[in-house]
C-alpha positions as CSV (number, residue, x, y, z in Angstrom):
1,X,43.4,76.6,-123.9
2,X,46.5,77.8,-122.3
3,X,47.6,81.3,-121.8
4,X,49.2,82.8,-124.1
5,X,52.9,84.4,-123.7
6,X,54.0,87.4,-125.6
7,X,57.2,87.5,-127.1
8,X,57.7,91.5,-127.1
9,X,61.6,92.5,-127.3
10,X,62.6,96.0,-128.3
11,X,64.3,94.9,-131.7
12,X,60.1,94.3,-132.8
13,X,59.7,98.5,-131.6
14,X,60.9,101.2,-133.7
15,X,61.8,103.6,-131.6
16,X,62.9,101.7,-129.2
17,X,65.5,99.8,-131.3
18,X,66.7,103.4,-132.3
19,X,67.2,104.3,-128.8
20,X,68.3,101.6,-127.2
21,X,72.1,102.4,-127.9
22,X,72.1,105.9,-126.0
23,X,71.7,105.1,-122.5
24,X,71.5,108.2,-121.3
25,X,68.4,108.9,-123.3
26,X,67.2,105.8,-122.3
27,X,67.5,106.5,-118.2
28,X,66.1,109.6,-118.7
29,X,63.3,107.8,-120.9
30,X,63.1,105.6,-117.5
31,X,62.2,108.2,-115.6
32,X,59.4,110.0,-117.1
33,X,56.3,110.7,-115.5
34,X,54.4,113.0,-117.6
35,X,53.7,112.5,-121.0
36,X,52.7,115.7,-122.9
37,X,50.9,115.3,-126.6
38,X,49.9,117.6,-129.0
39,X,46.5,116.7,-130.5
40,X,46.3,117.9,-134.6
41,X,49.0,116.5,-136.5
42,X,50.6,114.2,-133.7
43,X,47.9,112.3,-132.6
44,X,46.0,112.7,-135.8
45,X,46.9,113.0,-139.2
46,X,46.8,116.7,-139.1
47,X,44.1,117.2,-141.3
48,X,40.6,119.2,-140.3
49,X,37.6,118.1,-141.4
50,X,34.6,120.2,-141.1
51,X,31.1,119.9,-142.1
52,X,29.1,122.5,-143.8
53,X,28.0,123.2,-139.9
54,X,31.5,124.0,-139.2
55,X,31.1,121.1,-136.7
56,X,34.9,119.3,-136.5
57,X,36.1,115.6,-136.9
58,X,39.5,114.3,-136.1
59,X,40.7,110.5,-136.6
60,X,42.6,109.0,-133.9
61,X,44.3,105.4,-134.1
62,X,43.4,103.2,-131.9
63,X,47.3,101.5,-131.6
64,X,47.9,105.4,-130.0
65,X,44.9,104.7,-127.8
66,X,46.4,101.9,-126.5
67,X,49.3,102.7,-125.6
68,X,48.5,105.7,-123.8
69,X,45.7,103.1,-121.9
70,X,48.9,101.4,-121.0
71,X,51.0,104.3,-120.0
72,X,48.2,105.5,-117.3
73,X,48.0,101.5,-116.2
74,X,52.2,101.2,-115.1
75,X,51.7,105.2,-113.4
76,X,52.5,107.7,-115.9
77,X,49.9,110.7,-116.6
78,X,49.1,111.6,-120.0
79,X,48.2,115.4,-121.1
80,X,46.4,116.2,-124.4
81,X,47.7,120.2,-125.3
82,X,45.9,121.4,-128.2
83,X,46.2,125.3,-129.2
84,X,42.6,124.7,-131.1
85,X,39.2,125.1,-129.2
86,X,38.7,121.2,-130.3
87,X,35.5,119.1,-128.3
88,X,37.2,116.4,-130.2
89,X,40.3,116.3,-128.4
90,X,38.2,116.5,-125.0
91,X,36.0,113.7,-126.0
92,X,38.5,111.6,-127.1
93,X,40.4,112.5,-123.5
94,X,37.7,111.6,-121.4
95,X,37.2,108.6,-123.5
96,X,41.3,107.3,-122.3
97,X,41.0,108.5,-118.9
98,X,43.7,111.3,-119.2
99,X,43.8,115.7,-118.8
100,X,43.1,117.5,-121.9
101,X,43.8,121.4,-122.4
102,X,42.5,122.9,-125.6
103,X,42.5,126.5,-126.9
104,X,46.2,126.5,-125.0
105,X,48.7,129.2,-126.1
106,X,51.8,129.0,-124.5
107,X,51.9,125.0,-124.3
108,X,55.5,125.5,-122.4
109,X,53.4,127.0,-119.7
110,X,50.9,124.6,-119.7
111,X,53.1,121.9,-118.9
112,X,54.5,123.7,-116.4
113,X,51.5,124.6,-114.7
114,X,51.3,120.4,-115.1
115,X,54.6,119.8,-113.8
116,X,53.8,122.2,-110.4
117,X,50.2,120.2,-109.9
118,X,52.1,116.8,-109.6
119,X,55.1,117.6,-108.2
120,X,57.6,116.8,-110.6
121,X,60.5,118.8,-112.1
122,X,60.1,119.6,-115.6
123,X,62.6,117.0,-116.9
124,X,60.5,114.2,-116.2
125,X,58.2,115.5,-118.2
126,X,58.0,114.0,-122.4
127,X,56.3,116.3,-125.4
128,X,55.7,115.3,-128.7
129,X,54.7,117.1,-131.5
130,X,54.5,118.4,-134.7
131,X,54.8,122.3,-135.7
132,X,56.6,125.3,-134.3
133,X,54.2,126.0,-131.3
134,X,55.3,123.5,-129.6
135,X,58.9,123.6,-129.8
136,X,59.0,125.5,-127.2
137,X,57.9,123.4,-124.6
138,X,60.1,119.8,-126.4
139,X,62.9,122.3,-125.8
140,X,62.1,122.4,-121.9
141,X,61.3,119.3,-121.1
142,X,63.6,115.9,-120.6
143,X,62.2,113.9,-123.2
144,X,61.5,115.5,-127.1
145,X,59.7,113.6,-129.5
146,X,58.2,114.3,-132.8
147,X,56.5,112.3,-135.4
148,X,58.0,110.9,-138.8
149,X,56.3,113.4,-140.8
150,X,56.4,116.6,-138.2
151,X,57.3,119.5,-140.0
152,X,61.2,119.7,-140.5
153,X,62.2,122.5,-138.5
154,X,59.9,120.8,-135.4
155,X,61.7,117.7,-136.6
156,X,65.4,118.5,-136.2
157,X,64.6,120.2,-132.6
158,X,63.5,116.5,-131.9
159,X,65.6,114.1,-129.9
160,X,63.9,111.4,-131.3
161,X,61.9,111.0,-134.5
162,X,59.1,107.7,-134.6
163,X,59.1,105.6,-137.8
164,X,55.4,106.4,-138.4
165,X,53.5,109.2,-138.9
166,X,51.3,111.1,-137.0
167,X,48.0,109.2,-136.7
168,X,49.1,105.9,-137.3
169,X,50.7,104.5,-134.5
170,X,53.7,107.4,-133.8
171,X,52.2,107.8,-130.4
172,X,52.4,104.2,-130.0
173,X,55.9,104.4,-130.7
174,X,56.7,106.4,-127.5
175,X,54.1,104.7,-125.4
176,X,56.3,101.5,-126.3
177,X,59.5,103.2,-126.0
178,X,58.9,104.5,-122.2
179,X,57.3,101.1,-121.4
180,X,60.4,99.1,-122.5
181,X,63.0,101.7,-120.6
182,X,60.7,101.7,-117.4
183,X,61.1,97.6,-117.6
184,X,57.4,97.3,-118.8
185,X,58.1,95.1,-121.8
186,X,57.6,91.9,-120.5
187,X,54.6,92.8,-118.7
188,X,52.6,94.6,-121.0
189,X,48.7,93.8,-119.6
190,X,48.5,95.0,-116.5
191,X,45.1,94.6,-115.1
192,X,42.8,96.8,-116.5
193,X,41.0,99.7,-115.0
194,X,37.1,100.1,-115.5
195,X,35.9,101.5,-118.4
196,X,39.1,102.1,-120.1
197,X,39.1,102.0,-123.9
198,X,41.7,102.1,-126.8
């Protein structure tokens, strides 16, 4: 059996295809380094589950998983910033291989603090999210996305708004988008690192 090609273009990636018409926002896409995500309501559906412990389950999709696998694979660090006290979130960080702050207040700060460990400027940095707290910090940084359903006033302070929702696949949608403006399109299986999962 032969290997197998893929045919991935960015007319088959939502927000890609939206995006590809500004270049600007596309170099600037090029460029990131950081990608900053909220966890509840951007990389899950938003809703809390808790059992009559008070112990606290969160869904994540595994297309999300993926492509933040991928991400750390072509050199760009990935940040979980969650205001909630969530071992969730860390578990499912350690899981992908990638920094997770919970209980976080001022997220703007956070990725700062992020931004002054790696040596970048702030506008190589990316945030998405969902809500008013982090609005803030998508303000700052050079790259602002939020997910289809984020809540409308987070939504309009957006530069870029993903065809899904939160939880099922809108992180994917910006893993995909920087991978196609860094040139990473065509070669989207890098080898893989050691106990990785999606």
């Amino acid at each position: 059996m032969g290997n197998a090609t893929i045919d991935a273009s960015m007319d088959s990636l939502p927000l890609a295809r939206r995006a590809a018409g500004d270049h600007a926002l596309m170099a600037r896409a090029g460029n990131i380094r950081l990608v900053c995500f909220d966890v509840d309501g951007t990389l899950t559906d938003g809703r809390l589950t808790l059992d009559s412990d008070g112990r606290e389950t969160k869904s994540f999709h595994v297309h999300d998983g993926q492509g933040i696998v991928l991400l750390r694979q072509h050199g760009i660090e990935v940040a979980f910033i969650t205001a909630r006290n969530s071992p969730v979130a860390e578990r499912r960080a350690r899981e992908l291989g990638v920094r997770c702050h919970i209980g976080v207040k001022d997220k703007l700060a956070c990725v700062h603090a992020l931004c002054a460990e790696l040596g970048i400027d702030i506008g190589l940095a990316c945030f998405m999210g969902d809500d008013l707290p982090d609005l803030p910090a998508m303000r700052a940084v050079g790259l602002s996305v939020a997910p289809g359903n984020a809540h409308a006033l987070t939504a309009a302070g957006a530069e870029l708004l993903t065809v899904a929702k939160a939880g099922k696949g809108a992180a994917r949608e910006l893993c995909d988008l920087l991978l196609a403006a860094q040139g990473r399109i065509d070669d989207p299986l890098p080898p893989t690192v050691r106990g990785e999962v999606s």
